[in-house]
N, C-alpha and C positions, 0 to 999 in steps of 0.2 A: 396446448400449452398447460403448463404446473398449476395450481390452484393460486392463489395469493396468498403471500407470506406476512405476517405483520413485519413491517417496516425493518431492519435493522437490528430487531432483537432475538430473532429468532436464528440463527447465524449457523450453527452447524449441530445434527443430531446423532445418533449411533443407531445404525441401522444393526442386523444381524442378532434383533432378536433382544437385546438390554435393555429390560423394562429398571424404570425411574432414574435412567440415563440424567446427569446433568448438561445443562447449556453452558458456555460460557458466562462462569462466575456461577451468581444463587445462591444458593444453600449447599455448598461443598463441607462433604466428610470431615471430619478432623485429622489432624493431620498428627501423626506419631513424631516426637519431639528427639531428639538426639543429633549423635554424630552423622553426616553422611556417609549413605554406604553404597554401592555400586559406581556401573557406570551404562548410560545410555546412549545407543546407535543411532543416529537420526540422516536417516536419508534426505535429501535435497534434491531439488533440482538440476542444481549446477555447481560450477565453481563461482564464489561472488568473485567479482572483480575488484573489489577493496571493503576492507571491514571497519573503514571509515563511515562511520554513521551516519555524518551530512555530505559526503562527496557523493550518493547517490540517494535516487527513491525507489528502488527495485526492492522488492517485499524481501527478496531474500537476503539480503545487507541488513535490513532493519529485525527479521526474523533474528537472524543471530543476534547481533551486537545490543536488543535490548536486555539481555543477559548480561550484560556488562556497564550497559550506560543508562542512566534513568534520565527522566525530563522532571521538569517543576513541575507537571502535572499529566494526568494520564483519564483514563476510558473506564467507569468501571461495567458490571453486565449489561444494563441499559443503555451504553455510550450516552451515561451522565459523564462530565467533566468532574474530576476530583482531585486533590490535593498527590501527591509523589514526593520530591524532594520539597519544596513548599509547606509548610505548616500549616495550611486553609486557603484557603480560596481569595483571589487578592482582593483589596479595597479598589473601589473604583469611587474615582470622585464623581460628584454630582454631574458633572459637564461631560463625561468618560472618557475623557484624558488622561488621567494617569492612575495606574494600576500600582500599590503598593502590594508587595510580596513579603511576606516574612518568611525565612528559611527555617528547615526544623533541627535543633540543637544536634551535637553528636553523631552527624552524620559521618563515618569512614570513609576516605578514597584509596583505591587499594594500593595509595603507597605508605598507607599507617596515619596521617594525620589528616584531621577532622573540615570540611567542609566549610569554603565561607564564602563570602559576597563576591568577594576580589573572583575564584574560580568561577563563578554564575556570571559575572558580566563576561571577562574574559571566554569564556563559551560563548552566551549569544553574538559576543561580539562575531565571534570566526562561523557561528551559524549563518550570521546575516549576512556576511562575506562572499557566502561560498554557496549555499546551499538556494534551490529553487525560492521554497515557502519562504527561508529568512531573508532571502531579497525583500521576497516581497512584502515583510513585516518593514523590511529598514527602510521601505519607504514612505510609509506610515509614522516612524520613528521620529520626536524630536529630538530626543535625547535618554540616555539612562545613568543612573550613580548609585552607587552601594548610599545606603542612613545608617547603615553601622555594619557591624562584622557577620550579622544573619539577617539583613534585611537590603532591598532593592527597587527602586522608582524607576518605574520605564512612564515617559511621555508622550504622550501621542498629536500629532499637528490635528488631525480631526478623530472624531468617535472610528473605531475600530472592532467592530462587532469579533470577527472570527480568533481574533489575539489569543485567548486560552487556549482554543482549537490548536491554532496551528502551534502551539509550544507542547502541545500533548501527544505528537502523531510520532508512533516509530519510526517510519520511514523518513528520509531525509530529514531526520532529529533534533530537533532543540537540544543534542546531548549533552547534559555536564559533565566536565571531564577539570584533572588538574590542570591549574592555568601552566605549570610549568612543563606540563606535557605537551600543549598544544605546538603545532607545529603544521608547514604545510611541506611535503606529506604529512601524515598522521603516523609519526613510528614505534610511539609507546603510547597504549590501550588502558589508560589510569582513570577509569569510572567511579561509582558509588554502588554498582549492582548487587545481585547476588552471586554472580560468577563473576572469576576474573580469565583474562588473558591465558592462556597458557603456553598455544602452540599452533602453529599454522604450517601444513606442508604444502603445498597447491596441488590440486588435483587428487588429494588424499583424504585430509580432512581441516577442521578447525576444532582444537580442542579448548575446552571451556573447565575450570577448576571453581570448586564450592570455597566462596570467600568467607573466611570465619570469622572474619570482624562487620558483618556484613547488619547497619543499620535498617531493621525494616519496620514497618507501621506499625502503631496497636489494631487499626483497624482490623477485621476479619477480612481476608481474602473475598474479591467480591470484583468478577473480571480482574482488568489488569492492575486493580487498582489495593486495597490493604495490604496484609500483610502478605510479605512473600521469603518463603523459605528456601533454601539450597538442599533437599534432602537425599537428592543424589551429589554422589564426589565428582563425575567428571560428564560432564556431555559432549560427544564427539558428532559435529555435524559435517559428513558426509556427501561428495558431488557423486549423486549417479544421475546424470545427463539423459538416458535410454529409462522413458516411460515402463516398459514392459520389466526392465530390470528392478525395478522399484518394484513392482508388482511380484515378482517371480520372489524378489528377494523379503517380501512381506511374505507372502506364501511359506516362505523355507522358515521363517523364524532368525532370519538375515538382520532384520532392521527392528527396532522398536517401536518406529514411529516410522510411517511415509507418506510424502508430500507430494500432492497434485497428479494421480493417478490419473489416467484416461476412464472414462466413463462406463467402457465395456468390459472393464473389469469386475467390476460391482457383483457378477453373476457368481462368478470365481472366488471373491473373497467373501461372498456370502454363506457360501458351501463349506465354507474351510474355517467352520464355528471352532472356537477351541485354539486355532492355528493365529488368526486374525481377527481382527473387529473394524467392520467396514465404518467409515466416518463419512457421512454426506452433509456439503455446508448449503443448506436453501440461502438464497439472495447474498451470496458471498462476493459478488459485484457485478464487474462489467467489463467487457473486449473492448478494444476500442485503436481506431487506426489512426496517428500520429501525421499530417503531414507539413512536408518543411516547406514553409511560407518566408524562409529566409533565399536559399539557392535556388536553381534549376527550372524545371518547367511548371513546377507546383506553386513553385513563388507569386503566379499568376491566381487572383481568388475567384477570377472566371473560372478558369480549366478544375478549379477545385471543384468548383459547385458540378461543373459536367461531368468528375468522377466522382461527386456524390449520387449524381442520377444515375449513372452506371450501375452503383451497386447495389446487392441486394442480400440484407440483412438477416432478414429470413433464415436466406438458403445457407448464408455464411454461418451462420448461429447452428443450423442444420449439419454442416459438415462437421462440425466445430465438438459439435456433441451429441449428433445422434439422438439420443435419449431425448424424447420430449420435455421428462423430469427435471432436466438439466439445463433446459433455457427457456427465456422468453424473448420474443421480437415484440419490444416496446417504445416509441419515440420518446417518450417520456427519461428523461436523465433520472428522476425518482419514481420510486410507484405509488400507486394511490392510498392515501392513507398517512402520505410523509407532509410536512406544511411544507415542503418545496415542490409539490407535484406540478408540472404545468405541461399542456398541449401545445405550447408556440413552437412553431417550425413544422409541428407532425407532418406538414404533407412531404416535406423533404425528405422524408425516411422511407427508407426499405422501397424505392421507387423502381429499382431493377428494368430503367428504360432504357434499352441499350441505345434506341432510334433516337431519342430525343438530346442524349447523352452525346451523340456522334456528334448531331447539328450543333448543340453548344458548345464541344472543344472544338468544331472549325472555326467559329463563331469569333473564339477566345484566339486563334491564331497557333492552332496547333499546326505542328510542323509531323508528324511520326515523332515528334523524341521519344525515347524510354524512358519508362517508370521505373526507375529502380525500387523495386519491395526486397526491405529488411527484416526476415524474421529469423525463426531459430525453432528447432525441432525438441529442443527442452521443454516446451511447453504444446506438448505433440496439439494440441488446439488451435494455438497460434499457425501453426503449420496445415493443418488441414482448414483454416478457415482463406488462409494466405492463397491455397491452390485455388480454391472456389472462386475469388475474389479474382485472381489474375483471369479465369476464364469470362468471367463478367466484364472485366476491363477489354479483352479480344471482342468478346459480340458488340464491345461500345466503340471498335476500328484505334484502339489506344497500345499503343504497343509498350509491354511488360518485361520485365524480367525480376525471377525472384535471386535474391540473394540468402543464402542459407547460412547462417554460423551459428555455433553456439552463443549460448546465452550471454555470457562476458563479453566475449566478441562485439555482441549487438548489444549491450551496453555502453560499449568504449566506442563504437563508430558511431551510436545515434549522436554522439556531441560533437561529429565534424559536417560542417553542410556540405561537405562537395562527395557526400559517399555516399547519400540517399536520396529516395522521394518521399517513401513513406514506410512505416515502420509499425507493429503490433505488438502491442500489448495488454495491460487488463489492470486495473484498480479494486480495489475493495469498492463497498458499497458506506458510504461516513452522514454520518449526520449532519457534519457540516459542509456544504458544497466546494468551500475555498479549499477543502481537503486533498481535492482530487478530482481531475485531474491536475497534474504539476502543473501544465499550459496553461492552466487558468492566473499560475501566479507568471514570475518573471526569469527571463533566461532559461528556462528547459528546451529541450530537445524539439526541435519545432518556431521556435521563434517569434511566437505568435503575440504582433503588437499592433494597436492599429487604436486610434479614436475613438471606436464604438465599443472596444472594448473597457477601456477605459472608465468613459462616462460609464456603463452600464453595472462596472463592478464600486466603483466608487458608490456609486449609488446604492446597492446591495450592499458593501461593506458600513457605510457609514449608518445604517439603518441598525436600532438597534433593539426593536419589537420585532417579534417572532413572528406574527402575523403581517405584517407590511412587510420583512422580509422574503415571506411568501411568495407575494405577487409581485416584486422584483426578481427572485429569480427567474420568473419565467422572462424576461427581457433580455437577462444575459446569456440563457437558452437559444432564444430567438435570436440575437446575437453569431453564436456557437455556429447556428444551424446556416445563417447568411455567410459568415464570412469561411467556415471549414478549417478550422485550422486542426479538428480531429474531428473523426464520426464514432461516435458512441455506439455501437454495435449493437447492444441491447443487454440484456441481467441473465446471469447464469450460476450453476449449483455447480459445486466441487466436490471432489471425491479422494479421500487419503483414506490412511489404515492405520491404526497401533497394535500391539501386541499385548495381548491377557497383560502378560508380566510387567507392563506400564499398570501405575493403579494414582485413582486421581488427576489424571489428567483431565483438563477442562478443554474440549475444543474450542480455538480461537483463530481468529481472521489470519493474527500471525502467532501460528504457535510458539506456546511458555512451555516453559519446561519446570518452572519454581512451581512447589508446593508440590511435589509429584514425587512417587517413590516406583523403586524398579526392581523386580526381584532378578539376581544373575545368577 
């Protein structure tokens, strides 16, 4: 296994030889002031399935559209929490009940006029509505009201430790947007960004146009958080679905940027100094298998736990990525060194008991049904960790089958229960636990509700020392690991590439593209 990584800040480096390479954020170059001039290629994984910001948590929705929609507050290098559309960090009252936000004057929305209270409720309202995390904030929620035309009181029924947190994550977004755009669908893209909307063909591209009225911090750029500049004119981000193509097409000088390479690449774009610049993300997150505790034979949290001892984590992590460098088999939901590190559950992991496996789903009153596995070969990992796991599932006398589609696809079916059992996918690695996974809040893909859950998050939430929060989550861990409604697979490194002709790009969990210039 990899060396250990410190905790969360160490997050992606530049392999191929770049000595004083920056991290995400730090001490970033200066940046040349003017007109925007070019335009840059950005390969993807897939086609997103909506470029509505809180209709999903798929990295790659929130990858683009933070280019277009900001939150009250965001991550900067060290995933400190810091101000965004927000003028500073809210008031909390003595009791921590309610969080006063001031908003910061002159902010643009890109349909020409300025920013105010009325659009920010109007937002969180449709966050709370719709999106996993703001469920699970609305329940928390007593109420909220503008105190004037750049200011906002949200109230909380009890203390609410993660509330900044989760209003700062790109994925399924706290996004602001104009109140008069909102809409369900989402059909006009009217943000505060540095890019706006421009054009969307599916299965071609999404293109992204440099907003010149575009409000940004005095701060210094520093992660995702001070200032941020449009210094490119147009960003086109691109669905190439075929790993190898991504690869091939970094090689050719195809793409400017590429996302989530397969790992046996590394060899190839190391050789091809000059051509590419390989990018390796240490502790970039974690795998992790989804299953529906709403439908089917999974619904049962016996037969859960018996294909939890079925599998083995190891070996899936092993197919998954090959490269020792590139993962570790750790029961641990954090690693050590993070104040949420905890041991509960470890013996449930990476158990790879097929015999013991068997006797528990007779036990649970398995019948033969099939496990339907939903994944997608977008994320050729997902896919080779999918086949291992169905074979492990056969030596445990459970009968499988995979179901294959693209990425969108198994996006739009993991939100129906009668189309799966279980489903793969992978999170970032967050400082704050309520971050990620989505199951942890309410209504995601999965379904996952029950008593113990409950108490145990209540209890973590309402707690608002760093240290007592500690030793709570290990409960909600232990928790996790009794009832299965996912198995966290364990922490792995990621592998992209940009092109010489990208300059100043800062590697990030979800790449930016602001403050970044491009020679064409």
């Amino acid at each position: 296994m990899r060396a250990a990584i410190p905790f969360l800040f160490a997050r992606r480096r530049v392999l191929a030889g770049l000595a004083g390479a920056v991290l995400l954020g730090g001490l970033q170059p200066a940046l040349a002031q003017g007109a925007a001039t070019g335009h840059a290629t950005l390969a993807m994984v897939a086609e997103p399935q909506t470029l509505d910001p809180m209709a999903s948590t798929a990295d790659l929705v929130g990858t683009i559209m933070q280019h277009v929609f900001e939150p009250l507050y965001t991550f900067d290098a060290k995933w400190q929490l810091v101000p965004m559309l927000a003028e500073a960090m809210p008031k909390v009252s003595a009791d921590g009940k309610t969080y006063r936000i001031a908003l910061r004057k002159g902010v643009k929305l890109h349909s020409g006029r300025d920013l105010n209270a009325e659009d920010v409720l109007a937002s969180l309202q449709r966050w709370m509505d719709n999106a996993p995390r703001g469920k699970a904030v609305a329940r928390e929620l007593a109420g909220m009201k503008a105190l004037g035309p750049l200011e906002i009181e949200l109230t909380l029924k009890n203390p609410y430790a993660p509330l900044v947190a989760q209003l700062a994550l790109p994925t399924g977004m706290a996004a602001i947007m104009a109140k008069e755009a909102i809409a369900l669908p989402l059909k006009e893209f009217v943000g505060t960004g540095p890019y706006r909307f421009k054009e969307r063909r599916p299965d071609q591209y999404v293109l992204l146009s440099r907003f010149d009225q575009y409000s940004a911090r005095k701060e210094p750029a520093n992660g995702y958080g001070g200032k941020r500049e449009a210094l490119i004119a147009e960003l086109r981000f691109v669905p190439v679905p075929n790993a190898n193509t991504r690869v091939e097409g970094a090689l050719a000088g195809q793409y400017h940027y590429a996302d989530l390479l397969p790992v046996e690449a590394m060899a190839r774009l190391d050789k091809a100094q000059g051509k590419t610049v390989a990018l390796m993300t240490p502790s970039f997150g974690f795998p992790y298998i989804v299953f529906n505790t709403k439908e089917g034979p999974l619904a049962s949290q016996a037969l859960r736990q018996a294909v939890q001892t079925a599998m083995g984590s190891g070996e899936m992590l092993a197919a998954g990525f090959g490269d020792t460098r590139f993962f570790s088999a750790e029961a641990n939901h954090f690693p050590k060194g993070s104040p949420f590190y905890s041991s509960a559950g470890a013996e449930q992991y990476n158990q790879r008991n097929a015999a013991k496996a068997k006797a528990m789903a007779e036990k649970a009153g398995y019948k033969g049904e099939t496990l339907r596995v939903l994944t997608s070969r977008q994320y050729d990992f997902h896919y080779n960790m999918a086949l291992l796991m169905a074979e492990q599932f056969k030596r445990a006398g459970l009968k499988v089958e995979l179901n294959v589609v693209d990425w969108a696809t198994l996006v739009q079916r993991r939100g129906e229960a009668k189309l799966w059992d279980l489903y793969i996918t992978h999170s970032g690695q967050f400082p704050e636990p309520m971050l990620s996974p989505p199951q942890l809040g309410e209504g995601a893909p999965g379904w996952w509700s029950s008593p113990a859950k409950t108490a145990a998050l209540e209890a973590f939430n309402r707690e608002a020392d760093p240290a007592k929060r500690g030793a709570l989550w290990g409960k909600v861990q232990q928790v996790v690991y009794d009832e299965v409604p996912y198995v966290n697979v364990g922490k792995f490194a990621s592998l992209s590439a940009r092109s010489p002709l990208l300059s100043n790009y800062q590697p990030a969990a979800w790449p930016f593209f602001w403050n970044v210039t491009v020679k064409n």
